[in-house]
Biopython code that builds the backbone (N, CA, C, O; Angstrom):
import numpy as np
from Bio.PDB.StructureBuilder import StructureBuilder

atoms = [
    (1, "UNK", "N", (99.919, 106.613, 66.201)),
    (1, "UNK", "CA", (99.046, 106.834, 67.320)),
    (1, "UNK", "C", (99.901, 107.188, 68.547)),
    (1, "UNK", "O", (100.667, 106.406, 69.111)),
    (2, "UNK", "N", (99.705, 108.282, 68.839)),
    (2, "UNK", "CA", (100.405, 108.198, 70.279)),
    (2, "UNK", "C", (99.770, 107.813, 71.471)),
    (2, "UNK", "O", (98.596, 108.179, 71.532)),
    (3, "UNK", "N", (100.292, 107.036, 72.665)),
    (3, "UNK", "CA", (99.434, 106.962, 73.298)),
    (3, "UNK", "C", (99.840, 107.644, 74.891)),
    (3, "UNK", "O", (100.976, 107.431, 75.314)),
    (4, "UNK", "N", (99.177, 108.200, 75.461)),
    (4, "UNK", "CA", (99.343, 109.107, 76.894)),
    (4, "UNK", "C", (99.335, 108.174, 78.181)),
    (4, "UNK", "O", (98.636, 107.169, 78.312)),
    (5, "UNK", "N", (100.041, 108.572, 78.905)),
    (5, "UNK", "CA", (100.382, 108.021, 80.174)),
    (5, "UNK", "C", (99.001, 108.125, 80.902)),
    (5, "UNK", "O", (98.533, 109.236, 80.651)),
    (6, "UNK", "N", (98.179, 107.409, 81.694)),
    (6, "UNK", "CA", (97.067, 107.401, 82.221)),
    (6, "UNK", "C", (97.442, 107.182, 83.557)),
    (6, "UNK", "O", (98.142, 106.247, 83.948)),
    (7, "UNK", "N", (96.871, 108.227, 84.361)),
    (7, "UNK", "CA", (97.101, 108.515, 86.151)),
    (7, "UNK", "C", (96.315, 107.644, 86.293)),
    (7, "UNK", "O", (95.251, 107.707, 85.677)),
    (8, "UNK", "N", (96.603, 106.523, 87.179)),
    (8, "UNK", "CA", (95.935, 105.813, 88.599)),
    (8, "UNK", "C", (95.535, 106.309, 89.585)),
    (8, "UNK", "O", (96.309, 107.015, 90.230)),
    (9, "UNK", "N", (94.387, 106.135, 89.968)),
    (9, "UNK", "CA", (94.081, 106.935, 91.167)),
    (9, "UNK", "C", (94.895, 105.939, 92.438)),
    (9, "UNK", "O", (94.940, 104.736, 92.181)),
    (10, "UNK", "N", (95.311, 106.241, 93.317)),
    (10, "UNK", "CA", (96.173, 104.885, 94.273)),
    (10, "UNK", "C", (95.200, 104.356, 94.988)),
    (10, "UNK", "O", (94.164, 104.972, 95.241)),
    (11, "UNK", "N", (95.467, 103.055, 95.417)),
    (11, "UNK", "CA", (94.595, 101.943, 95.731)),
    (11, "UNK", "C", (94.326, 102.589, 97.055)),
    (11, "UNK", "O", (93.267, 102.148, 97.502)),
    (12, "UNK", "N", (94.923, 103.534, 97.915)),
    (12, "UNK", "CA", (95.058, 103.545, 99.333)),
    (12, "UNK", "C", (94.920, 105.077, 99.749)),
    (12, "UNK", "O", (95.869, 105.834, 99.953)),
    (13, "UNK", "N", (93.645, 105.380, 99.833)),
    (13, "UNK", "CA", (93.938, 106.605, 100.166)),
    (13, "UNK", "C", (94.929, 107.370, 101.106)),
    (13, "UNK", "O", (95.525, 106.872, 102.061)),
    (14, "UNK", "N", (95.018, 108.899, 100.594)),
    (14, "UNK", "CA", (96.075, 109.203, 101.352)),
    (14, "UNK", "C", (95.737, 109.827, 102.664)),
    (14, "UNK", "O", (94.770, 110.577, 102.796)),
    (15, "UNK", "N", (96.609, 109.483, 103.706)),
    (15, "UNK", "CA", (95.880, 109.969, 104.792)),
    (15, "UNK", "C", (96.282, 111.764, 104.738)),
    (15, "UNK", "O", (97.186, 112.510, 104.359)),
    (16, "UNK", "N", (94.986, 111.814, 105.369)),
    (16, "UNK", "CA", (94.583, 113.685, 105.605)),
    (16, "UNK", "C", (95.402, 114.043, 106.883)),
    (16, "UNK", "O", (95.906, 113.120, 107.522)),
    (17, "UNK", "N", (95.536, 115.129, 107.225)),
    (17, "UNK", "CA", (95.931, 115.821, 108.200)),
    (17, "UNK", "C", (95.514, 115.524, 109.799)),
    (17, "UNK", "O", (96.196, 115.532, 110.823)),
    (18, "UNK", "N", (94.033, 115.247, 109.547)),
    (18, "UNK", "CA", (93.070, 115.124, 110.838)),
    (18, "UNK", "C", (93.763, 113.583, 111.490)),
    (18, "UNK", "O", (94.508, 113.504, 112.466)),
    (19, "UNK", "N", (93.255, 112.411, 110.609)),
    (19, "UNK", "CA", (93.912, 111.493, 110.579)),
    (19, "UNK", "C", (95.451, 111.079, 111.083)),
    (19, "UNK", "O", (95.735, 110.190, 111.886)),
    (20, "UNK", "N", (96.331, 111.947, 110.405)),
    (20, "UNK", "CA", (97.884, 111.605, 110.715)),
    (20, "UNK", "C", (98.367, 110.008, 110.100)),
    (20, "UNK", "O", (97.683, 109.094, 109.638)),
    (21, "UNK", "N", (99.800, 110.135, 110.316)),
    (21, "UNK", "CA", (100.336, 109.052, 109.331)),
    (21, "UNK", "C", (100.834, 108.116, 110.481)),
    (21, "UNK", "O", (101.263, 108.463, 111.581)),
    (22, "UNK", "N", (100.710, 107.088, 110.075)),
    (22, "UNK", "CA", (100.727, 105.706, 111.013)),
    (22, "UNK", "C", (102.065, 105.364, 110.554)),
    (22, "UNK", "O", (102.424, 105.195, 109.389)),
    (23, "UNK", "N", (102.866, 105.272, 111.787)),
    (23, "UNK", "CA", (104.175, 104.696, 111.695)),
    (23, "UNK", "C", (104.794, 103.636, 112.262)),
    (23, "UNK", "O", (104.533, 103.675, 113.464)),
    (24, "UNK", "N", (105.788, 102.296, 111.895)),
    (24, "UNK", "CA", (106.154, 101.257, 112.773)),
    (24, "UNK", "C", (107.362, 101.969, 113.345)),
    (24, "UNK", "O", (108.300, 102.310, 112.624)),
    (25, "UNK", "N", (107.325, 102.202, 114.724)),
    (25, "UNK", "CA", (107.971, 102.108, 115.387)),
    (25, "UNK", "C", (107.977, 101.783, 117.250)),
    (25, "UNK", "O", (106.911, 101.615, 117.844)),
    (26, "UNK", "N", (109.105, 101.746, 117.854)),
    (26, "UNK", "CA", (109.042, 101.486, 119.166)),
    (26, "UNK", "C", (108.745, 102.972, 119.886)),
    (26, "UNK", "O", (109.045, 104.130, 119.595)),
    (27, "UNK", "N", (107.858, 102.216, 121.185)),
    (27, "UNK", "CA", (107.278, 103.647, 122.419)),
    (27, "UNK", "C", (107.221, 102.914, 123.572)),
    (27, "UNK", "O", (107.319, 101.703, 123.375)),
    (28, "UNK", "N", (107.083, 103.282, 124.809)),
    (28, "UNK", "CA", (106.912, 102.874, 125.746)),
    (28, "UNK", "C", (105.557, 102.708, 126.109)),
    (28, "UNK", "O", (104.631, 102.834, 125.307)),
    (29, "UNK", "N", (105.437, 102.452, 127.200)),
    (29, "UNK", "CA", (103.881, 101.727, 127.398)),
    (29, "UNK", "C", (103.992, 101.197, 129.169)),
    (29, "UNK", "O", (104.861, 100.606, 129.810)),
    (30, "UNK", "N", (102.873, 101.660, 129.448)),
    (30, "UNK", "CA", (102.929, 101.014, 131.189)),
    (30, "UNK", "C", (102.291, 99.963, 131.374)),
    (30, "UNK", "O", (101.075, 100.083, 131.224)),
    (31, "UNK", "N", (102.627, 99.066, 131.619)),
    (31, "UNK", "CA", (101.763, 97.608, 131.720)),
    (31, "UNK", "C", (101.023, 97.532, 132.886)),
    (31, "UNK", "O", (101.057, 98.318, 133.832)),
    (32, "UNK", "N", (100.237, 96.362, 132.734)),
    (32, "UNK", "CA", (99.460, 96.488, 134.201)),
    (32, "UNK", "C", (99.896, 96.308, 135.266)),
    (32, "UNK", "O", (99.114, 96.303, 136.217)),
    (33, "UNK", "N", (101.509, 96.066, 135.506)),
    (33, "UNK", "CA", (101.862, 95.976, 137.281)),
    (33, "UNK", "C", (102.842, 97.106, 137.174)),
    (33, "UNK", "O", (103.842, 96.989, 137.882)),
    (34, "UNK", "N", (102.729, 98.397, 136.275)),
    (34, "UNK", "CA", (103.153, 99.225, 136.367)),
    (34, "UNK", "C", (104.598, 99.292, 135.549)),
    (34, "UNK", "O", (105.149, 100.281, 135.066)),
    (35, "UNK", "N", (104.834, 98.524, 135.553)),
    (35, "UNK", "CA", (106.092, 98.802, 134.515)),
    (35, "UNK", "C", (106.278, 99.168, 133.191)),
    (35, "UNK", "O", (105.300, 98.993, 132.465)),
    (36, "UNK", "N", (107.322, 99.652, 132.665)),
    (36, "UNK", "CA", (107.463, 100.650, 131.545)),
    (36, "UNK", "C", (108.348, 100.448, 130.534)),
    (36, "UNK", "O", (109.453, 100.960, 130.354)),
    (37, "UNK", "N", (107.585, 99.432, 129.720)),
    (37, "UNK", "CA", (108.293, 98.829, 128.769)),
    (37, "UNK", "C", (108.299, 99.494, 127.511)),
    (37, "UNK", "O", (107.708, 100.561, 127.348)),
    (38, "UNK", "N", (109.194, 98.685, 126.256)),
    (38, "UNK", "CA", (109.411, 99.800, 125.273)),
    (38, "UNK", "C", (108.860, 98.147, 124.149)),
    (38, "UNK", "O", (109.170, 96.957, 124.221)),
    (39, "UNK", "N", (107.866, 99.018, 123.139)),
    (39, "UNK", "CA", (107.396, 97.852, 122.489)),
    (39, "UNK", "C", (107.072, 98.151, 121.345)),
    (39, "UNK", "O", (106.994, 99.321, 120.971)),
    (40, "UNK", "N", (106.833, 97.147, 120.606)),
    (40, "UNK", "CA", (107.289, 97.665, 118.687)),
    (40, "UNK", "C", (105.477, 97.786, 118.667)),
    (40, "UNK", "O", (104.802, 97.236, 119.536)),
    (41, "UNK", "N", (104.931, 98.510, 117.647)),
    (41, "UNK", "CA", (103.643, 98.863, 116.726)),
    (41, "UNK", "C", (103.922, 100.117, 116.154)),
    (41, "UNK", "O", (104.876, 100.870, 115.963)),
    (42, "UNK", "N", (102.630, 100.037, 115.944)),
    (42, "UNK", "CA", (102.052, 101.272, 115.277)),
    (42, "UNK", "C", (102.272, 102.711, 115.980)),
    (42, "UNK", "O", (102.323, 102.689, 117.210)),
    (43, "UNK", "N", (102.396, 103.848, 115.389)),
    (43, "UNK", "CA", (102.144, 105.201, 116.388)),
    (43, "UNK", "C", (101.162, 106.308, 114.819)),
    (43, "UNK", "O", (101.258, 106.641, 113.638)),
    (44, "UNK", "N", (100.612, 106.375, 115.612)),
    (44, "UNK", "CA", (99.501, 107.770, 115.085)),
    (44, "UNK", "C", (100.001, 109.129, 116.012)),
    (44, "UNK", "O", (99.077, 109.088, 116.824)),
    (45, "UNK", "N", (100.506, 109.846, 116.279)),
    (45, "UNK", "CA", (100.407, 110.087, 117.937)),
    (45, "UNK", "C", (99.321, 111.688, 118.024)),
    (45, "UNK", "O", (99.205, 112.681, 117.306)),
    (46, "UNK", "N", (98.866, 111.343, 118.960)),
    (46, "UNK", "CA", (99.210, 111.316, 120.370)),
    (46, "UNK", "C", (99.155, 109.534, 120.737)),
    (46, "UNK", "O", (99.775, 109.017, 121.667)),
    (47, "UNK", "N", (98.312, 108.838, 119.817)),
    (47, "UNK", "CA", (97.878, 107.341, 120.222)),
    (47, "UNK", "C", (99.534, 106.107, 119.561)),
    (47, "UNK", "O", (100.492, 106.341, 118.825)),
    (48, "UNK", "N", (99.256, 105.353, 120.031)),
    (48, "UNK", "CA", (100.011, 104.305, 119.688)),
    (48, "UNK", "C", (99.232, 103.501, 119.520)),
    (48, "UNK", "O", (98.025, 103.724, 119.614)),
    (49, "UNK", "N", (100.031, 101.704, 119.060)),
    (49, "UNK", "CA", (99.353, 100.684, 119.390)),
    (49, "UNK", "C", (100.000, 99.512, 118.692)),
    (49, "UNK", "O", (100.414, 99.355, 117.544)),
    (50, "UNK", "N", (99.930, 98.398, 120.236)),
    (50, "UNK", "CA", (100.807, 96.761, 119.527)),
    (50, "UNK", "C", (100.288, 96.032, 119.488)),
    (50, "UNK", "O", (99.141, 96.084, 119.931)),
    (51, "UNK", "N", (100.610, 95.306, 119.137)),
    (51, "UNK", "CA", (100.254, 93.613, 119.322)),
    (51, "UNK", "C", (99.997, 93.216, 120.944)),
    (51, "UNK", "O", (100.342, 94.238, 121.536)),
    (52, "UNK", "N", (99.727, 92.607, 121.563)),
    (52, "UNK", "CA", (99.726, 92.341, 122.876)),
    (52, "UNK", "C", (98.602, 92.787, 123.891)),
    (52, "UNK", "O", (97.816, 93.510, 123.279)),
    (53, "UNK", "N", (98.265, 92.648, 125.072)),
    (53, "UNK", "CA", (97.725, 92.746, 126.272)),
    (53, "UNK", "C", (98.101, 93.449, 127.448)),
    (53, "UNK", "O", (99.292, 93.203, 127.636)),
    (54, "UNK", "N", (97.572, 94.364, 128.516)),
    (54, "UNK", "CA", (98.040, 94.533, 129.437)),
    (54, "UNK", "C", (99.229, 94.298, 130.052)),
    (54, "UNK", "O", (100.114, 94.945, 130.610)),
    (55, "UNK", "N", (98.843, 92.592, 129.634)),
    (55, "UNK", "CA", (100.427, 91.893, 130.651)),
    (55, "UNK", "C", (101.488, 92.209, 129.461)),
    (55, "UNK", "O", (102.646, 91.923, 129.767)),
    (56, "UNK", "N", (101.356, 92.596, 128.523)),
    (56, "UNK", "CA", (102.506, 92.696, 127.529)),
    (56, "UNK", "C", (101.984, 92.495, 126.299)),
    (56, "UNK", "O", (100.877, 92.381, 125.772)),
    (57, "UNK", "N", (104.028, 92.483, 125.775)),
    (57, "UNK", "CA", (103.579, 92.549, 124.241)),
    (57, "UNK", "C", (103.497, 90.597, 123.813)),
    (57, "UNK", "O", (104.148, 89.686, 124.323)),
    (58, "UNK", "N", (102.768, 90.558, 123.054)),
    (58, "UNK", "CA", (102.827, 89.196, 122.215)),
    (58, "UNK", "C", (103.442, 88.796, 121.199)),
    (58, "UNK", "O", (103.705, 89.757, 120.476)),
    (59, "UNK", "N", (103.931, 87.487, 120.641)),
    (59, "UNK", "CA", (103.976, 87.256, 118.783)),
    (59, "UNK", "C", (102.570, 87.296, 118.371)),
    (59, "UNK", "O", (101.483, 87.098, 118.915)),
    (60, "UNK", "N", (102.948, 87.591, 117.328)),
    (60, "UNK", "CA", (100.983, 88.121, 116.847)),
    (60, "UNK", "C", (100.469, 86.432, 116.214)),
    (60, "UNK", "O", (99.404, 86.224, 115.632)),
    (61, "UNK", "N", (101.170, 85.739, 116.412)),
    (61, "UNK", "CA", (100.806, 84.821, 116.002)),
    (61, "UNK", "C", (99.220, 83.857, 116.393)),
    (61, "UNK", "O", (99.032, 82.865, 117.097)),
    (62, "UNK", "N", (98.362, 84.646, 115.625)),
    (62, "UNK", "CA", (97.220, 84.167, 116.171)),
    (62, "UNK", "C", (96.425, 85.086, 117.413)),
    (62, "UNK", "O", (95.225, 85.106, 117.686)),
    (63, "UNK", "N", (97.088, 85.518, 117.783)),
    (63, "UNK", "CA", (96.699, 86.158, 119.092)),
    (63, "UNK", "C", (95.525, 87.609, 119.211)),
    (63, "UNK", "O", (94.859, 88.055, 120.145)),
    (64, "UNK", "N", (95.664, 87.934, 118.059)),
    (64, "UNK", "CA", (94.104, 88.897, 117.841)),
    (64, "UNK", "C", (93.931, 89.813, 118.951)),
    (64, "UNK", "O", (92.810, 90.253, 119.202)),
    (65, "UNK", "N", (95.006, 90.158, 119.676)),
    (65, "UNK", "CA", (94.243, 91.302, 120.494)),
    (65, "UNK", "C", (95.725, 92.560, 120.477)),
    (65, "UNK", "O", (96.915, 92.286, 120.628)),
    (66, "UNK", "N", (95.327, 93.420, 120.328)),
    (66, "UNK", "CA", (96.214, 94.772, 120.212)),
    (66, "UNK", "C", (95.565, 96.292, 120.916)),
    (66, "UNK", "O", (94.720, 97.069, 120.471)),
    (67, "UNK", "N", (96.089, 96.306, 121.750)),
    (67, "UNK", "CA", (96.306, 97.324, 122.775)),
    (67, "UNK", "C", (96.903, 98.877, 122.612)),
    (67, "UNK", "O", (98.092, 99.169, 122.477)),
    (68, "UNK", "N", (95.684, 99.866, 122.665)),
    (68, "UNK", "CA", (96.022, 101.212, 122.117)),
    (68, "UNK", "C", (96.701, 102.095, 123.680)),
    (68, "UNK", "O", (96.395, 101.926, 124.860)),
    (69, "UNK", "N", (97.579, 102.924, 123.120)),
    (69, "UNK", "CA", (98.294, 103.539, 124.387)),
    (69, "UNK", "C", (97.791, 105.188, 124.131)),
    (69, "UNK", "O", (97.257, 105.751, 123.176)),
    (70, "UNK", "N", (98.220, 105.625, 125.412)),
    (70, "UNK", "CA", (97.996, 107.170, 125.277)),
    (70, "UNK", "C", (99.610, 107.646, 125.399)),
    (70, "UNK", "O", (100.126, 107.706, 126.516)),
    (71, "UNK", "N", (100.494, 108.031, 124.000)),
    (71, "UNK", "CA", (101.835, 107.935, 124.168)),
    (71, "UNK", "C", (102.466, 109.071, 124.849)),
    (71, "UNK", "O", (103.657, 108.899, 125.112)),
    (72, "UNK", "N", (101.881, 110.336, 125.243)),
    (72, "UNK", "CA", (102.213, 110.896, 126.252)),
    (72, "UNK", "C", (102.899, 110.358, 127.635)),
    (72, "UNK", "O", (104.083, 110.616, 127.849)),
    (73, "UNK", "N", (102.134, 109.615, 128.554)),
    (73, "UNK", "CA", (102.471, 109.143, 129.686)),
    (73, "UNK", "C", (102.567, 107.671, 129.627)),
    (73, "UNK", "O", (103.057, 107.028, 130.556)),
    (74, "UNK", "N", (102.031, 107.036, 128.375)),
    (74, "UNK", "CA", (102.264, 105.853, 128.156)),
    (74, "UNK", "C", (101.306, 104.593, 128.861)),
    (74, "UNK", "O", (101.577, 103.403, 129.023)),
    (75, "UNK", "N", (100.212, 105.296, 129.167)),
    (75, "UNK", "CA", (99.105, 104.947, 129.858)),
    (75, "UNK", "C", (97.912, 104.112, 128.309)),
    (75, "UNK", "O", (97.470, 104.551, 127.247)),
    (76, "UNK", "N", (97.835, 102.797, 129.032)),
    (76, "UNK", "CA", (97.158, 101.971, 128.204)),
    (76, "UNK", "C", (95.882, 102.378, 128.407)),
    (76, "UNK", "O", (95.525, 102.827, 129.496)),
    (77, "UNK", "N", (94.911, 102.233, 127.162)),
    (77, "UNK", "CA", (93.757, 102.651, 126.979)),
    (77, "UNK", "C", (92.317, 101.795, 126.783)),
    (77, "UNK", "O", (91.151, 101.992, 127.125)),
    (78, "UNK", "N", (92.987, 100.805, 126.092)),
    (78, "UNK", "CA", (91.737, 99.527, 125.311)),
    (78, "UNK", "C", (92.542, 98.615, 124.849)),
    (78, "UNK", "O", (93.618, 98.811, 124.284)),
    (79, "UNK", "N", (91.885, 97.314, 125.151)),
    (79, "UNK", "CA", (92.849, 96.245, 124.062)),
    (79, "UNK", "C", (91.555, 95.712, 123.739)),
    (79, "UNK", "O", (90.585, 95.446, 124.448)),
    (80, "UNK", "N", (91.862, 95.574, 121.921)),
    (80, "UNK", "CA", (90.808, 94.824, 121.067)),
    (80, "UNK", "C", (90.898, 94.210, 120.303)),
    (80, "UNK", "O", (92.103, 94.100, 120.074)),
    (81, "UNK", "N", (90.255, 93.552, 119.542)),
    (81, "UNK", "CA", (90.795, 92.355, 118.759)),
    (81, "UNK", "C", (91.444, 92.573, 117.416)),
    (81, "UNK", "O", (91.962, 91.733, 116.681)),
    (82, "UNK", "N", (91.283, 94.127, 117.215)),
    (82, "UNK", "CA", (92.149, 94.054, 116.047)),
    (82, "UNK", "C", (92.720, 95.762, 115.638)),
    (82, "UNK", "O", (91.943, 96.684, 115.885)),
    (83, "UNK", "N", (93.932, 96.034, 115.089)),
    (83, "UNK", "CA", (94.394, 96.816, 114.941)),
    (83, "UNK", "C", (93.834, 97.942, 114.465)),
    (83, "UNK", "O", (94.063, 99.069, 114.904)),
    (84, "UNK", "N", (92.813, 97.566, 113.223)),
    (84, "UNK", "CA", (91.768, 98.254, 113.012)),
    (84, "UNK", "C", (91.020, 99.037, 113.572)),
    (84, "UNK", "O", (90.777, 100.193, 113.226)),
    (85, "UNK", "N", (90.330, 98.080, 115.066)),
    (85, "UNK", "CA", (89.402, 98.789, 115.843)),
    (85, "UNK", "C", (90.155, 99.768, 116.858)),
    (85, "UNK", "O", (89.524, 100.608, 117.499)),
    (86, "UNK", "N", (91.934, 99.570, 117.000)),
    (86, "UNK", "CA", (92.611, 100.565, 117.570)),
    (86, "UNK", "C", (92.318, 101.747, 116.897)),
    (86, "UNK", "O", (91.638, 102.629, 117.421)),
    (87, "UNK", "N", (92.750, 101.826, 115.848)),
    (87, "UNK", "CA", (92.814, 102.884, 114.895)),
    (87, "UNK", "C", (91.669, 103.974, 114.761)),
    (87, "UNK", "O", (91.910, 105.154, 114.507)),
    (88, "UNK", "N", (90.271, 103.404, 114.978)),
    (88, "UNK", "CA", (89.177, 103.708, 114.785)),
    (88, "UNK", "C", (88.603, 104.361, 116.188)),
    (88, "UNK", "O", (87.888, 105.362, 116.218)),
    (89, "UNK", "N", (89.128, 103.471, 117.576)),
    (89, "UNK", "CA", (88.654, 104.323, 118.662)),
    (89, "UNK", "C", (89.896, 105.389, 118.943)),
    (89, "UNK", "O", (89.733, 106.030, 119.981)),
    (90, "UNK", "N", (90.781, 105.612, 118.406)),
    (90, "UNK", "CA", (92.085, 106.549, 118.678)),
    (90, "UNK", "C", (91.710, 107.585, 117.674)),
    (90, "UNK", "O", (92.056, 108.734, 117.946)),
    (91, "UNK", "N", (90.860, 107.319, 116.212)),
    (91, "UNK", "CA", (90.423, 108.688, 115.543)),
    (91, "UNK", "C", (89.293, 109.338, 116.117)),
    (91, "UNK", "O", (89.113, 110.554, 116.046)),
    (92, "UNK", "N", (88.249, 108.236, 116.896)),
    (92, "UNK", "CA", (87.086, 108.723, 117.726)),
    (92, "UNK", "C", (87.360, 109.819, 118.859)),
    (92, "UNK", "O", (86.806, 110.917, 118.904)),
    (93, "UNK", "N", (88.560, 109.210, 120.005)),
    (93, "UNK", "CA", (89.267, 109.906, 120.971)),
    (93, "UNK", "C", (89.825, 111.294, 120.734)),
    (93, "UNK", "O", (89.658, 112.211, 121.537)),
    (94, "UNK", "N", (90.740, 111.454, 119.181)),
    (94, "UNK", "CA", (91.058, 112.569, 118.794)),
    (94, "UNK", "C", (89.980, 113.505, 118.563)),
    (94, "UNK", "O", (89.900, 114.661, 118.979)),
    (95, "UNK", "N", (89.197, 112.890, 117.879)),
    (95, "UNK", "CA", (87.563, 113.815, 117.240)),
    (95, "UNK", "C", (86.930, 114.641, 118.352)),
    (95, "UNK", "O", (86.408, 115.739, 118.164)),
    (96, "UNK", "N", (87.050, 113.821, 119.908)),
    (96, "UNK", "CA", (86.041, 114.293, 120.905)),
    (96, "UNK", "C", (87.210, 115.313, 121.760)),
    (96, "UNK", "O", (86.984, 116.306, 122.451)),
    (97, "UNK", "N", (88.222, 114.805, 121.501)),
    (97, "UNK", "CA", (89.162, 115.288, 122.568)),
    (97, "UNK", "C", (89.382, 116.656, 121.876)),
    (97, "UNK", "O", (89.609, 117.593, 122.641)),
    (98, "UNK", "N", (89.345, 116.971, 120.286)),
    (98, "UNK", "CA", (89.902, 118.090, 120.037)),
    (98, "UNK", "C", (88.442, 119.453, 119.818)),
    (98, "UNK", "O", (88.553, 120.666, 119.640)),
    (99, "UNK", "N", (86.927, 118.406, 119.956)),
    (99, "UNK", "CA", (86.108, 119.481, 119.958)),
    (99, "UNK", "C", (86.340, 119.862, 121.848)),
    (99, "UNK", "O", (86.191, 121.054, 122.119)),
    (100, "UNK", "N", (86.547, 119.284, 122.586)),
    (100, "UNK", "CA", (86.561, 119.355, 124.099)),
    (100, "UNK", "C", (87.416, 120.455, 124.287)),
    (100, "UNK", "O", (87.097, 121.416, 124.988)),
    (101, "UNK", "N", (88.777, 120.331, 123.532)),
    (101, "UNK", "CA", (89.648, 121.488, 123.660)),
    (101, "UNK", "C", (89.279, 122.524, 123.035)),
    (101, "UNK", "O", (89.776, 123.613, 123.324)),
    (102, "UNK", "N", (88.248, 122.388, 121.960)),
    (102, "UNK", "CA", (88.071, 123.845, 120.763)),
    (102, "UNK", "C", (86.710, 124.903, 122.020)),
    (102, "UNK", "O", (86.606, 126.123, 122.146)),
    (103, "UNK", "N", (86.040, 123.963, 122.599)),
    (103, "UNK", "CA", (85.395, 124.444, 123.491)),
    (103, "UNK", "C", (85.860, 125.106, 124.789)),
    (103, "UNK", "O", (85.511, 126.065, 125.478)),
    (104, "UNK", "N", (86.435, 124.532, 124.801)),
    (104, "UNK", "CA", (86.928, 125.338, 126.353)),
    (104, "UNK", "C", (88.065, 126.079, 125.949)),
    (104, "UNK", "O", (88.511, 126.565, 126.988)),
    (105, "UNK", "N", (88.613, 126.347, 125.208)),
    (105, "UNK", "CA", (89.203, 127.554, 124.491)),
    (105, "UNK", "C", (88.258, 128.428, 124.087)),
    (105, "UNK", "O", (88.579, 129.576, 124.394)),
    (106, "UNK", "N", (87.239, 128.356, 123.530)),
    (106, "UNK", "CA", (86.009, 129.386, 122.963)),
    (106, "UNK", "C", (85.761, 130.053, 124.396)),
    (106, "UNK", "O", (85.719, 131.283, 124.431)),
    (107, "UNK", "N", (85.558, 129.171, 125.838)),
    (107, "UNK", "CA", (84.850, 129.443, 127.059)),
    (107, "UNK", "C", (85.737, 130.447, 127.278)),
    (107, "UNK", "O", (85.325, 131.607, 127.250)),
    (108, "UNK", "N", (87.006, 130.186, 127.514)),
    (108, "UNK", "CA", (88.033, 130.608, 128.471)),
    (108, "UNK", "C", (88.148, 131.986, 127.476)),
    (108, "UNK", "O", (88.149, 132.981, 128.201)),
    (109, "UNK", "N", (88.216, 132.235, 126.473)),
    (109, "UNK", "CA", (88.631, 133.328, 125.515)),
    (109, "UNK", "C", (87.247, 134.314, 125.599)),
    (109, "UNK", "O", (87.414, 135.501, 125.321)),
    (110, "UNK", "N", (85.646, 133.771, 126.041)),
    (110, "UNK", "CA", (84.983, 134.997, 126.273)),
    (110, "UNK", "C", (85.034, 135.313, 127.630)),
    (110, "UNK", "O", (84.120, 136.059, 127.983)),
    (111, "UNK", "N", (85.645, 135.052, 128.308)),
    (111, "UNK", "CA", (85.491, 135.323, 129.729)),
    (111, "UNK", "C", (86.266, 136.755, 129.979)),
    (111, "UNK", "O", (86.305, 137.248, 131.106)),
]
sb = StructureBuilder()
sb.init_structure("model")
sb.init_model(0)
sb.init_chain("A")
sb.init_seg("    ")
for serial, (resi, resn, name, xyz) in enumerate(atoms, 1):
    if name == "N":
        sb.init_residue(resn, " ", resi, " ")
    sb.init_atom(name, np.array(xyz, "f"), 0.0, 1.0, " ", f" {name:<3s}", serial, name[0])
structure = sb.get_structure()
């Protein structure tokens, strides 16, 4: 009997293009008394996002709130209780931000 190697489909889908690939590394970030710190999470980019609050970064220990950046200028955006819901308003932001740009490129190009 021979028997054939059987493909797994992977537990995790793969992320698409639109989406982008989520990476750990360090970015800067402007905190709320203005300063411009450099702090470990996630990056999707244009979006980021850490562990921590306004006033900074945290040990995640328990602490449930993670803070999405705009990594361009490094301008904080939302902090929410979970990394997840970063992820989800930073694919929302991309979605609106890139029909906003597909539009006013359409405008500007019949003019």
């Amino acid at each position: 009997m021979i028997r054939r190697a059987v493909q797994r489909p992977s537990h995790r889908p793969h992320a698409t293009e639109a989406e982008g690939v989520r990476q750990a590394r360090r970015f800067s970030a402007c905190l709320e008394g203005g300063e411009l710190v450099t702090v470990k999470g996630w990056l999707s980019p244009p979006f980021g996002a850490f562990p921590g609050t306004s006033k900074g970064p945290e040990s995640y220990a328990g602490q449930h709130r993670h803070t999405l950046v705009f990594l361009p200028d490094g301008r904080l955006l939302a902090t929410l209780s979970t990394s997840r819901e970063c992820k989800a308003l930073a694919a929302e932001l991309a979605r609106a931000w890139f029909r906003e740009g597909a539009a006013a490129s359409i405008l500007n190009n019949q003019r």
